[in-house]
C-alpha positions, -999 to 999 in steps of 0.1 A, spaced: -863 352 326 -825 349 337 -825 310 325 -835 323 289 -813 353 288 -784 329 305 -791 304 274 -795 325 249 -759 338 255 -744 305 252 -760 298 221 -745 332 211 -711 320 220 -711 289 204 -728 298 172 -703 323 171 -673 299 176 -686 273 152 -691 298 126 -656 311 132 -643 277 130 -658 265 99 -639 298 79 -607 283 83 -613 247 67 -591 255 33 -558 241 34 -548 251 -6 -547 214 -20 -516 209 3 -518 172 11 -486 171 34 -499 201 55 -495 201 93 -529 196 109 -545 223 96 -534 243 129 -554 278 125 -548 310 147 -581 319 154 -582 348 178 -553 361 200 -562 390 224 -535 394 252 -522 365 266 -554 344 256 -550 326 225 -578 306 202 -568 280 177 -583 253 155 -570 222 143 -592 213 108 -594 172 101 -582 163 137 -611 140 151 -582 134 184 -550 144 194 -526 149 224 -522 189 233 -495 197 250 -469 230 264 -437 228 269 -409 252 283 -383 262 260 -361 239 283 -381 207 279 -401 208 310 -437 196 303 -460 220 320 -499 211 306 -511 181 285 -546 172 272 -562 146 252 -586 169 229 -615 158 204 -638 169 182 -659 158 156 -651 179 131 -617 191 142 -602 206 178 -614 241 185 -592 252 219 -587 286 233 -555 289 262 -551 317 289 -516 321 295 -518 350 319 -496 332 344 -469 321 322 -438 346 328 -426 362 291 -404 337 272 -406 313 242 -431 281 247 -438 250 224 -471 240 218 -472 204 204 -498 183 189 -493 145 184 -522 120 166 -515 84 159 -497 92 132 -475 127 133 -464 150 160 -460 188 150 -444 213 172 -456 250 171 -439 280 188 -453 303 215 -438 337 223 -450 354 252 -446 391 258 -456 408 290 -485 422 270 -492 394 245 -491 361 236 -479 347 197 -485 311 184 -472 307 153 -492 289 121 -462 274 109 -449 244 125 -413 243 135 -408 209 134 -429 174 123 -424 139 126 -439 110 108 
């Protein structure tokens, strides 16, 4: 009985997260747009975002200084569905950039001592 209810949650969870995902797929005809990066969900310091017609890419933080302080190399079939904690990052401003074989697009964080921000507008791009 706990194996079914145990299952039956996951499935909850994902149907839940692919549903959410699949909302955000519109990117208004705008052919130079920057991955498709969508805010999903940002409750505290935890923060849920979607990259729409991303198959792979390189995630990665950076300190406002430079520092590198997580990386990933993220897929999906469909796009990149990724949600951070950032509990244990002290308040300050954070970069979160996303490189493919062909662009790299740099998004900013702001962390509060309450809350976490990533912005859906890229602060910088290169081709």
């Amino acid at each position: 009985m706990k194996k079914i209810l145990k299952l039956s949650l996951v499935c909850a969870v994902l149907l839940t997260g692919m549903s959410t995902y699949a909302i955000d797929g519109n990117d208004n005809g705008n052919v130079n747009s920057d991955f498709n990066l969508h805010v999903l969900k940002a409750n505290g310091k935890v923060i849920t975002f979607a990259l729409n017609q991303v198959q792979k890419a390189s995630l990665s933080i950076y300190e406002k200084n430079g520092s590198l302080i997580y990386s990933e190399n993220a897929s999906g079939k469909d796009g990149i569905l990724r949600t951070f904690s950032l509990e244990e990052f002290p308040a300050g401003i954070y970069f979160l950039e996303v490189q493919d074989g062909l662009k790299k697009v740099r998004h900013e964080i702001t962390i509060t001592d309450d809350a976490s921000v990533l912005s859906t507008k890229a602060i910088s791009s290169v081709k």
